[in-house]
Short mmCIF file of the C-alpha atoms (twelve columns), coordinates in Angstrom:
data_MODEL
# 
_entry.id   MODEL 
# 
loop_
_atom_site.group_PDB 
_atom_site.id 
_atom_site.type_symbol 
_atom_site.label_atom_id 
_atom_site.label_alt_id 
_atom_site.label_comp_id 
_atom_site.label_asym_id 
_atom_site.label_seq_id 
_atom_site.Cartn_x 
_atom_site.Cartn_y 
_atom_site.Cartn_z 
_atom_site.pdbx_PDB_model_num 
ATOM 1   C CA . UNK A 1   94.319  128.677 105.333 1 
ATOM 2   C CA . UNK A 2   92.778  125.681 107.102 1 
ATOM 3   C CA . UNK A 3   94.742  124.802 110.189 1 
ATOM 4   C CA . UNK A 4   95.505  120.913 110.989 1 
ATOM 5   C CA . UNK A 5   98.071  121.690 113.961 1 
ATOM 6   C CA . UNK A 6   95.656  120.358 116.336 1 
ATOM 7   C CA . UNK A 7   96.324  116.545 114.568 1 
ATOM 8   C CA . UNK A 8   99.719  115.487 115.758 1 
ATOM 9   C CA . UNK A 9   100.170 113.526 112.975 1 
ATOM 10  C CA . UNK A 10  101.004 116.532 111.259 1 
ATOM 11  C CA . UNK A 11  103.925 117.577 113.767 1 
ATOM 12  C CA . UNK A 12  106.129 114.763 112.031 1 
ATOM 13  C CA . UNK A 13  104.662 115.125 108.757 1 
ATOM 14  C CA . UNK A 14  103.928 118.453 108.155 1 
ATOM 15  C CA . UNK A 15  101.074 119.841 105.337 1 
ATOM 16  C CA . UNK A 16  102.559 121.751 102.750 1 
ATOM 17  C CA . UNK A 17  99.136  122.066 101.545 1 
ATOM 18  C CA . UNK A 18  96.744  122.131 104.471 1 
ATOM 19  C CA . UNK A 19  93.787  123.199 102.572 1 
ATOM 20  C CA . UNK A 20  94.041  119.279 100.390 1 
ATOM 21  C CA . UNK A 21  93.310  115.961 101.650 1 
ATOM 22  C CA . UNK A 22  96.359  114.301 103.589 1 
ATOM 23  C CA . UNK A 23  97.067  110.970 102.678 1 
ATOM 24  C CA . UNK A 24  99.756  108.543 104.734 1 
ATOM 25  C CA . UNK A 25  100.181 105.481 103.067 1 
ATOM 26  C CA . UNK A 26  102.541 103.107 101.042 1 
ATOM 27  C CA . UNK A 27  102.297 101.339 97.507  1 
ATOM 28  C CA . UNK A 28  100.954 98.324  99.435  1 
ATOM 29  C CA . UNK A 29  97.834  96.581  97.820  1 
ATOM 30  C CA . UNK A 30  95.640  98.279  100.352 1 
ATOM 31  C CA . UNK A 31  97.791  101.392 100.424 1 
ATOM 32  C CA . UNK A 32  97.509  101.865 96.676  1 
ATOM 33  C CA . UNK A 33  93.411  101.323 96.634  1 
ATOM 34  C CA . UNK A 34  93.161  105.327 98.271  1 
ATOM 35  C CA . UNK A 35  95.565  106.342 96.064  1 
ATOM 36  C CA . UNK A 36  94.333  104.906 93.310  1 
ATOM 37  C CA . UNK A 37  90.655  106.010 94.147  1 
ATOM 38  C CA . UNK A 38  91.884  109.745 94.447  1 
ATOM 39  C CA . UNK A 39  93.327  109.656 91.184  1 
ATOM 40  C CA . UNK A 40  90.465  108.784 89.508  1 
ATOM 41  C CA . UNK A 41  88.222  110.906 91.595  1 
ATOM 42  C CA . UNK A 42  90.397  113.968 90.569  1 
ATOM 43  C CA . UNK A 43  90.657  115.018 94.545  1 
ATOM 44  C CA . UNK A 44  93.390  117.598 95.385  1 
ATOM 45  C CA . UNK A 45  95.666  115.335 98.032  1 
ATOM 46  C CA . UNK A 46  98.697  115.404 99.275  1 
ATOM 47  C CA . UNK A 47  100.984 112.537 100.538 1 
ATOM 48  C CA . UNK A 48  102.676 111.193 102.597 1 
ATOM 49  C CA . UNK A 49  105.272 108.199 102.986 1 
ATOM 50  C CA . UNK A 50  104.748 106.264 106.286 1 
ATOM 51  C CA . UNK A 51  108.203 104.123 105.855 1 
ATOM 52  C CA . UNK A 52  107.785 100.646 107.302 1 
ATOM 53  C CA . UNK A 53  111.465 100.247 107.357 1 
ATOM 54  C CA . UNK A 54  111.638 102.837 110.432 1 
ATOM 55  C CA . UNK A 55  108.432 101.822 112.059 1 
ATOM 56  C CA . UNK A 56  106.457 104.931 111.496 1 
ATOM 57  C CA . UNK A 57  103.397 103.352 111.594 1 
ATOM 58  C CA . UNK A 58  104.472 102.561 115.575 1 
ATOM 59  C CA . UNK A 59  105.377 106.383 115.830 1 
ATOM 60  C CA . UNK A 60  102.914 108.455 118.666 1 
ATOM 61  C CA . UNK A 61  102.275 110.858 115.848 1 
ATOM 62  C CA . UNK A 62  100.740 107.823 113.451 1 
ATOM 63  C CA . UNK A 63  98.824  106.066 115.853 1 
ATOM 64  C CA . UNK A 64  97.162  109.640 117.207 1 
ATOM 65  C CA . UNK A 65  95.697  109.576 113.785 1 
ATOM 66  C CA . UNK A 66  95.152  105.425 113.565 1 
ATOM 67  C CA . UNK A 67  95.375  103.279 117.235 1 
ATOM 68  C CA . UNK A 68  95.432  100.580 114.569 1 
ATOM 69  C CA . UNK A 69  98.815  101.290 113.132 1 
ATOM 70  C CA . UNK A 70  98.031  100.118 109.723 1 
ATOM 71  C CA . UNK A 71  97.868  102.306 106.530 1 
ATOM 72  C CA . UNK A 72  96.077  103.929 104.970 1 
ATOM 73  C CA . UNK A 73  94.880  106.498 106.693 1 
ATOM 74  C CA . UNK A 74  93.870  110.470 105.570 1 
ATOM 75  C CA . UNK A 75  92.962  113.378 107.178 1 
ATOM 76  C CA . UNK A 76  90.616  115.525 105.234 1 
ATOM 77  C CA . UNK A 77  90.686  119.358 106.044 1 
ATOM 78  C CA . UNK A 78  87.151  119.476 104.520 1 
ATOM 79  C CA . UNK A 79  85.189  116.731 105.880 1 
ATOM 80  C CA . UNK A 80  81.288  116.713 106.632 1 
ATOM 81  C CA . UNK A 81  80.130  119.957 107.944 1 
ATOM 82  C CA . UNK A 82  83.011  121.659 107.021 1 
ATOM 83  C CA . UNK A 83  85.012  119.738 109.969 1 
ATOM 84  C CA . UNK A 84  88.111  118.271 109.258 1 
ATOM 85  C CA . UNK A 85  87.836  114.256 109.337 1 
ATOM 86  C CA . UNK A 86  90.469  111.455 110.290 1 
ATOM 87  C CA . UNK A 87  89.812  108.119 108.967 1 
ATOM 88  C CA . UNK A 88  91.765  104.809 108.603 1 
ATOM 89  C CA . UNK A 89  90.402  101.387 107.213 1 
ATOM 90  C CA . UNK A 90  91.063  101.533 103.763 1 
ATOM 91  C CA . UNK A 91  87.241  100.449 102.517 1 
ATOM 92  C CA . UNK A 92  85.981  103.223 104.897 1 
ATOM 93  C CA . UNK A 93  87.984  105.830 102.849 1 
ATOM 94  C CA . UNK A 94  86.480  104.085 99.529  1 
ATOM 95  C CA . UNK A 95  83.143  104.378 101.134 1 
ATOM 96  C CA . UNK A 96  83.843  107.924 102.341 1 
ATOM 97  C CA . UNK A 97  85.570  109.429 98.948  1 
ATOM 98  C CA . UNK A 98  83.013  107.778 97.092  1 
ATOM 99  C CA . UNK A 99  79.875  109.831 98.864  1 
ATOM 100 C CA . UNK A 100 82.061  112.712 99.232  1 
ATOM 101 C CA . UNK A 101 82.231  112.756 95.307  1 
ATOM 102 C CA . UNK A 102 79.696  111.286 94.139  1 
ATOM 103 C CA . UNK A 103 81.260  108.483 91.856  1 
ATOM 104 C CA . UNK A 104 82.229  104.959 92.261  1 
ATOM 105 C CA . UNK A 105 79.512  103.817 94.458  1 
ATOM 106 C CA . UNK A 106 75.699  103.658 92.598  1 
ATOM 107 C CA . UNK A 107 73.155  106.137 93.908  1 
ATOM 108 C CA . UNK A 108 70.529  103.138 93.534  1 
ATOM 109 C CA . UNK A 109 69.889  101.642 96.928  1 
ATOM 110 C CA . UNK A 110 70.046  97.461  95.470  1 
ATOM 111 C CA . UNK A 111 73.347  98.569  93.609  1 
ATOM 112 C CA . UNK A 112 74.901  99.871  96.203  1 
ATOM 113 C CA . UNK A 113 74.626  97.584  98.762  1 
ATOM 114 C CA . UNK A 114 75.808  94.724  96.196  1 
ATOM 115 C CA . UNK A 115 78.632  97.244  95.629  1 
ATOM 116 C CA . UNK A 116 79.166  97.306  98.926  1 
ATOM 117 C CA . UNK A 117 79.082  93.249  99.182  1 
ATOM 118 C CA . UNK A 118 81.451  93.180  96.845  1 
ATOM 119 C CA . UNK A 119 84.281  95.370  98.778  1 
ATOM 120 C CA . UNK A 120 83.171  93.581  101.800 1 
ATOM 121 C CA . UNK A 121 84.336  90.133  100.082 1 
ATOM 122 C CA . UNK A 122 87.851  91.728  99.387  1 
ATOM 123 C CA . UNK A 123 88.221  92.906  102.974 1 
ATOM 124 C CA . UNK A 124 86.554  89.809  104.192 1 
ATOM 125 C CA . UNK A 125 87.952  86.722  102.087 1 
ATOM 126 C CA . UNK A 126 90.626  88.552  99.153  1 
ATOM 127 C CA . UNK A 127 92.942  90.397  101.249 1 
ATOM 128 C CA . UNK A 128 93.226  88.143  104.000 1 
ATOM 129 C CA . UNK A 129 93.539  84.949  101.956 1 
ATOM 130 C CA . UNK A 130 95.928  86.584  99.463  1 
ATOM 131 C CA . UNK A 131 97.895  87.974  102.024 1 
ATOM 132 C CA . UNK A 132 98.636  84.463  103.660 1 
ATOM 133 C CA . UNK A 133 99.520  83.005  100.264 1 
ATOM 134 C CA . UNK A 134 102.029 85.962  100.250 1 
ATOM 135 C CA . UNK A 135 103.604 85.011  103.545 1 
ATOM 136 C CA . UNK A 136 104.311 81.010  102.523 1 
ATOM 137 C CA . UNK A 137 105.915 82.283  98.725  1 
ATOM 138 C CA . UNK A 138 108.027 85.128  99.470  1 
ATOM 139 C CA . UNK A 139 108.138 85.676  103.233 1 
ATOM 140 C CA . UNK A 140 109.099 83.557  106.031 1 
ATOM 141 C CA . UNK A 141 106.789 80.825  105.574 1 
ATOM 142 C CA . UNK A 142 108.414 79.867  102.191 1 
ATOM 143 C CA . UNK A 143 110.777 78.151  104.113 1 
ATOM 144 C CA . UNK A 144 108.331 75.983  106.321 1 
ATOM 145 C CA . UNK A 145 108.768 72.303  105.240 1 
ATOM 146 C CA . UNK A 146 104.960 71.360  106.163 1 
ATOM 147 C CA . UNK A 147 103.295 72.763  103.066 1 
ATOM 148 C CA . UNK A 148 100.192 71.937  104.596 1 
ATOM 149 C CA . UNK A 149 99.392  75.418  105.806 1 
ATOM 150 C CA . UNK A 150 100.285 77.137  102.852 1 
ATOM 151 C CA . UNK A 151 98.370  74.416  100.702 1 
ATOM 152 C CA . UNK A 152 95.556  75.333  102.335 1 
ATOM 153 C CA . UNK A 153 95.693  78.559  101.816 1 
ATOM 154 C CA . UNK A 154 96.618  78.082  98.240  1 
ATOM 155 C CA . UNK A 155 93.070  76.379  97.784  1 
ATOM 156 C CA . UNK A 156 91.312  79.409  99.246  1 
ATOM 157 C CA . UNK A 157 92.862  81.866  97.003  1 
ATOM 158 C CA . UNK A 158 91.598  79.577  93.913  1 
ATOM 159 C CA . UNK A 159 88.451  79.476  95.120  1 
ATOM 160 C CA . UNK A 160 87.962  83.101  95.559  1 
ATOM 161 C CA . UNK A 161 89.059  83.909  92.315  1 
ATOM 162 C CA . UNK A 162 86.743  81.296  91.121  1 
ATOM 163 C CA . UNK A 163 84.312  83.327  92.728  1 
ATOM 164 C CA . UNK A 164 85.226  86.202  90.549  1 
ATOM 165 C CA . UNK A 165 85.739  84.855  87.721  1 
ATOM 166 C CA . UNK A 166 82.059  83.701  87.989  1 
ATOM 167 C CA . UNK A 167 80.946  86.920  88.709  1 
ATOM 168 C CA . UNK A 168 82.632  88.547  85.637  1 
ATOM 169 C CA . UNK A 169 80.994  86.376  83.274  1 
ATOM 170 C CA . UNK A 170 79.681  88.252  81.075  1 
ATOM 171 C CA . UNK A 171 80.560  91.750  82.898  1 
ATOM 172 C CA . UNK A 172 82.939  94.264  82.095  1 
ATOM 173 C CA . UNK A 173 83.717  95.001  86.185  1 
ATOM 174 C CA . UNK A 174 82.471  93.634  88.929  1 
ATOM 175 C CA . UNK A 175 79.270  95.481  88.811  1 
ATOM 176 C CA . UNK A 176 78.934  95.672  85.159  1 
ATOM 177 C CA . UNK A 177 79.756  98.281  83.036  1 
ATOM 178 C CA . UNK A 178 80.103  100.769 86.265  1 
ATOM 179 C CA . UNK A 179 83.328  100.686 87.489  1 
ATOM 180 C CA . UNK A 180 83.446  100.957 91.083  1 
ATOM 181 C CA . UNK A 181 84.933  100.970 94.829  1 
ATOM 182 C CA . UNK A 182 84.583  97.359  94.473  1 
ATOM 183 C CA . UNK A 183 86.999  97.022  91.661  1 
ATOM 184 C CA . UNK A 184 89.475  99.228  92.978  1 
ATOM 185 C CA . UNK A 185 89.243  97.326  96.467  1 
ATOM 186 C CA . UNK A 186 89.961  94.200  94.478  1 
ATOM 187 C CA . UNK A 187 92.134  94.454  91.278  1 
ATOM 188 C CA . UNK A 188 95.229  95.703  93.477  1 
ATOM 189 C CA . UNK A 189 95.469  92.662  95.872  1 
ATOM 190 C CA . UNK A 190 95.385  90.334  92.356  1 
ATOM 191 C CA . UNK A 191 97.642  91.980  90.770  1 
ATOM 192 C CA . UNK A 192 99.593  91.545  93.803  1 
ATOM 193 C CA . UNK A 193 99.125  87.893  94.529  1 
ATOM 194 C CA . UNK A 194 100.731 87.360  90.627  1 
ATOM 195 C CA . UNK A 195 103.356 90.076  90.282  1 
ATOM 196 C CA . UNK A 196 104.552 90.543  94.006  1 
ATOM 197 C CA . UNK A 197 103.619 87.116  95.494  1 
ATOM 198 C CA . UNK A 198 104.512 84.853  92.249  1 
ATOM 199 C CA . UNK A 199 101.766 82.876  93.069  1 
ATOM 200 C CA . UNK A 200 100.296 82.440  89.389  1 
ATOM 201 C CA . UNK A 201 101.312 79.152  88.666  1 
ATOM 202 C CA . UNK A 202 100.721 77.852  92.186  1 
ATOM 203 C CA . UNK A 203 96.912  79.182  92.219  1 
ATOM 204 C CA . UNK A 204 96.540  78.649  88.410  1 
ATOM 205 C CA . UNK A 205 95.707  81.825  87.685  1 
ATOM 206 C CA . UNK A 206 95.816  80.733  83.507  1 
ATOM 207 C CA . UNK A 207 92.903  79.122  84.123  1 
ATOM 208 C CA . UNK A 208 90.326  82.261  85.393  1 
ATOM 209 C CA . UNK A 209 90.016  84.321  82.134  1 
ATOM 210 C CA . UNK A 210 87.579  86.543  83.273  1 
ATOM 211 C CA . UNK A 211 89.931  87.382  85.975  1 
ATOM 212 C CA . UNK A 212 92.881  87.746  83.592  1 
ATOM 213 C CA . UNK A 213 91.055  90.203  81.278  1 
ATOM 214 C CA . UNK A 214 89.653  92.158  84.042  1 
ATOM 215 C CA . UNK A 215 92.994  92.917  86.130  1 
ATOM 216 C CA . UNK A 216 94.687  94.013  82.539  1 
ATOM 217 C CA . UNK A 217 91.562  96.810  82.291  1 
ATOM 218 C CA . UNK A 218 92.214  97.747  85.578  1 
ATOM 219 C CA . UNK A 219 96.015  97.931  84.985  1 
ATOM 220 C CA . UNK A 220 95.407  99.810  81.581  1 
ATOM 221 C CA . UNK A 221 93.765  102.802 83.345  1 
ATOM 222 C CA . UNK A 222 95.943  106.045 83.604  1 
ATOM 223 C CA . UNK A 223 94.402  107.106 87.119  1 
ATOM 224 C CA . UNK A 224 95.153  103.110 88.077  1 
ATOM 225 C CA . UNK A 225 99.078  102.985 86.641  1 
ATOM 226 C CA . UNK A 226 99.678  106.619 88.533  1 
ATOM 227 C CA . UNK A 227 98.109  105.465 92.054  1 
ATOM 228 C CA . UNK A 228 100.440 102.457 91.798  1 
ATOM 229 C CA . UNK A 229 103.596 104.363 92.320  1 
ATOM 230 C CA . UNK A 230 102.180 106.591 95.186  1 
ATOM 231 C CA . UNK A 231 104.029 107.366 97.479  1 
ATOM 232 C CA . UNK A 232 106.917 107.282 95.739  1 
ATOM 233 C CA . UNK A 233 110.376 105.711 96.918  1 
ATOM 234 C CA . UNK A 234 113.036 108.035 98.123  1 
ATOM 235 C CA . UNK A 235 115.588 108.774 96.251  1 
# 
């Protein structure tokens, strides 16, 4: 049996299955792309829930695994050489899942570094951008009286999905008709900016098509609807 005791992380939560890949996340937008990605890559994982609510991600055992304090991070009993590997960023575990399987990520040098462009414009532009619209709709800023801030915000987020909308023109997913890391980077954080955020109306969402029909697809996928509920609440 492979033996993770030497990773603290695993003094407060301990592997029931050492020998699978240890996830520590939450059903955030960034949480959910690992989760999402290991579900459709058929990887044996086990998780676990890093609860915001008591600042586990502040916890000596989390940050031994991530200095960062952010999830998601894994720990992967069978990394390269056999070694086990700890890894946080959650487009460096797309990156890393996808080579360590094979799928999701185009063998074809020119494909996959635009696949790689791609994710880098969700980390880059989506995530960030979204994420601020977030914080003026449902989080403190909604109650800021200068809109200003969140206007301006507002305008990048409708730009970016311009941006995609463009790109899906024609296309099935962002690089086509393979579905990639690049898709599951993206679709979470626009579902999130409509669902969580309620920022449809205020970004017109109605208006980018492409985008609409593209996040349903995503949605629609069985691998996609199970990695949105992981981890699960507690009872």
């Amino acid at each position: 049996m492979t033996d993770l005791s030497a990773y603290p992380i695993t003094r407060k939560w301990p592997a029931q299955h050492p020998d699978r890949l240890q996830l520590y996340s939450l059903p955030t937008p960034n949480g959910v792309k690992v989760s999402i990605m290991l579900e459709e890559c058929g990887l044996p994982y086990e998780v676990h829930r890093v609860s915001f609510e008591t600042n586990d991600q502040f916890t000596p055992e989390f940050l031994s695994l991530n200095p960062n304090n952010k999830i998601p991070a894994i720990l992967d009993p069978n990394g390269p050489d056999g070694q086990p590997l700890a890894l946080w960023e959650s487009g460096a575990i797309l990156i890393y899942l996808a080579e360590k399987t094979g799928q999701f990520l185009p063998a074809e040098p020119s494909r996959r570094y635009e696949t790689l462009q791609w994710l880098m414009f969700q980390m880059g532009g989506i995530g960030p951008m979204f994420g601020q619209v977030g914080f003026f709709t449902i989080f403190a800023g909604k109650d800021f009286e200068d809109k200003r801030p969140r206007d301006r915000y507002t305008a990048e987020a409708r730009r970016l999905l311009g941006v995609l909308n463009q790109r899906l023109q024609g296309r099935q997913w962002i690089m086509g008709d393979d579905y990639t890391i690049a898709d599951i980077a993206i679709w979470p954080w626009v579902r999130n900016l409509v669902e969580r955020y309620k920022a449809g109306d205020l970004v017109g969402y109605a208006e980018f098509t492409q985008v609409h029909r593209a996040l349903a697809n995503f949605v629609a996928r069985p691998a996609v609807q199970k990695g949105l509920t992981i981890p699960a609440a507690p009872n």
